[in-house]
Wavefront OBJ file of the C-alpha trace (Angstrom):
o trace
v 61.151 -54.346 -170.027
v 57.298 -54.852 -171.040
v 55.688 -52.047 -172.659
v 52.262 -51.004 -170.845
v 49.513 -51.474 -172.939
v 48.018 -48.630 -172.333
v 50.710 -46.793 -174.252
v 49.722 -48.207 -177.088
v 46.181 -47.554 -176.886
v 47.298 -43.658 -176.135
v 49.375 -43.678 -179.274
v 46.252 -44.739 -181.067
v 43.803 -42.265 -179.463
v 45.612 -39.355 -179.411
v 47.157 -39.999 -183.362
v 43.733 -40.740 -184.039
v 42.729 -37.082 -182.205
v 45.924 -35.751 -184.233
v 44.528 -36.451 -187.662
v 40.997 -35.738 -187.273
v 42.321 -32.015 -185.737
v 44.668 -31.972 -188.738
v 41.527 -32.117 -191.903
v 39.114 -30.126 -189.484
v 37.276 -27.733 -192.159
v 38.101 -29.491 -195.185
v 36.496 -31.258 -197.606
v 38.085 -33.840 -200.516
v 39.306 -31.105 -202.714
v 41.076 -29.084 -199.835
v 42.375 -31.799 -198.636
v 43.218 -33.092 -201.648
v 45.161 -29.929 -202.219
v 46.958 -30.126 -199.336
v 50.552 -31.755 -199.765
v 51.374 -31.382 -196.247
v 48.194 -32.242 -194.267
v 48.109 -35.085 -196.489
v 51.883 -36.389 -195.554
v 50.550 -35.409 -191.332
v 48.097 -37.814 -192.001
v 49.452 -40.390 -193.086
v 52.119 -40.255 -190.807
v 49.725 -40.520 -187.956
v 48.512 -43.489 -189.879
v 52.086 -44.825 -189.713
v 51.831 -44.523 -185.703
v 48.566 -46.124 -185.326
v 49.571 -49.058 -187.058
v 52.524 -49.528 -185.500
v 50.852 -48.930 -182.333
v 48.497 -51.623 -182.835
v 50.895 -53.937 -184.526
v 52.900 -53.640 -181.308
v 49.959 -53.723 -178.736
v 48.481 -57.561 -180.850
v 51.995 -59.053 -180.178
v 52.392 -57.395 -176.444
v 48.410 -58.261 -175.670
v 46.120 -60.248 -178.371
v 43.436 -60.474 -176.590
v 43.430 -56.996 -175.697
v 44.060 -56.118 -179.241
v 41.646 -57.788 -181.031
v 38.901 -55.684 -179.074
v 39.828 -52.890 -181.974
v 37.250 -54.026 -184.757
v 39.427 -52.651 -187.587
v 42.873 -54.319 -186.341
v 43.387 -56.491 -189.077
v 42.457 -53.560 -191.683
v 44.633 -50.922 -189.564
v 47.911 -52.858 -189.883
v 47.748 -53.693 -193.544
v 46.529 -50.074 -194.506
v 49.731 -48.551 -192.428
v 51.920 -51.270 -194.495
v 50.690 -49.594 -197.816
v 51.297 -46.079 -196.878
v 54.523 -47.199 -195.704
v 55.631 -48.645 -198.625
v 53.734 -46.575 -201.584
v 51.260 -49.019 -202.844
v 49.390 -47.664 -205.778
v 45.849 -48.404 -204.264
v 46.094 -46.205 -201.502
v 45.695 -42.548 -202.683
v 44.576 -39.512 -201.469
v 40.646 -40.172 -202.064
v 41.011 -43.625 -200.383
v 43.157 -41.845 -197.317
v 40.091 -39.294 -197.225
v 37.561 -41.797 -196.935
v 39.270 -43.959 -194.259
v 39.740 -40.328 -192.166
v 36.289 -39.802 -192.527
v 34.286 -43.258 -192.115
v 36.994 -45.650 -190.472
v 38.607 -43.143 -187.896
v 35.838 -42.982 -185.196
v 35.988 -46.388 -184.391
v 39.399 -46.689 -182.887
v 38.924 -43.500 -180.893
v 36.029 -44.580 -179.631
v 37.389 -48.208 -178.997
v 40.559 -47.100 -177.004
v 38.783 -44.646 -175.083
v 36.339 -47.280 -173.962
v 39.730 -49.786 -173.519
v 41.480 -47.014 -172.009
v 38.567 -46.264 -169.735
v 38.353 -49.806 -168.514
v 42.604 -50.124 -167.844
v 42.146 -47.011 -165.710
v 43.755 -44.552 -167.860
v 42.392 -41.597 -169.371
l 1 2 3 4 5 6 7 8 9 10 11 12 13 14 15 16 17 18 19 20 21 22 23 24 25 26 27 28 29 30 31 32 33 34 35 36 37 38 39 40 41 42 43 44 45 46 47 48 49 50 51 52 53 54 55 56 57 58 59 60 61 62 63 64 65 66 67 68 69 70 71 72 73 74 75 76 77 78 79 80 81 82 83 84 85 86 87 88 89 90 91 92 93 94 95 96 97 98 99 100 101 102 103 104 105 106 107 108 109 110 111 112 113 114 115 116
């Protein structure tokens, strides 16, 4: 059975939501301080990568209307698998500059599929 797209743009949007709702009224240190809003977060990571992973072999061309696809993937890959390069100041910094994008992008996506 073939997966509605649309699902996959949710699981983006709403994980996206998820993390943004999970560092609201911190800063770097707090957050730095934070075991557990640090393993949410990159959890949520986890899903949005997968979701998009999923959603490029499902629908490319539907896919590739996320600017930061082919960073998205690779960055859940790292967190996944404990690379050294992604810590907790380079997970801040992707929550705070990279994360509006997507949301915006699926909503707009989302929008245009007919699902809100």
């Amino acid at each position: 059975m073939r997966r509605d797209p649309r699902a996959f743009l949710w699981d983006v949007k709403e994980s996206a939501l998820t993390i943004q709702s999970f560092v609201e009224g911190m800063d770097a240190s707090a957050y730095a301080a934070n075991v557990m809003a640090q393993a949410a977060v990159e959890r949520k990571f986890e899903v949005i990568g997968e979701a998009l992973n999923q959603l490029s072999k499902l629908d490319a061309r539907l896919a590739c209307r996320i600017s930061d696809l082919p960073k998205i993937v690779p960055f859940r890959n790292q967190l996944i698998h404990g690379h050294a390069n992604v810590n907790v100041g380079t997970v801040w910094t992707v929550v705070q500059t990279a994360l509006p994008v997507p949301i915006d992008e699926t909503r707009t996506l989302l929008d245009e599929l007919g699902a809100a």
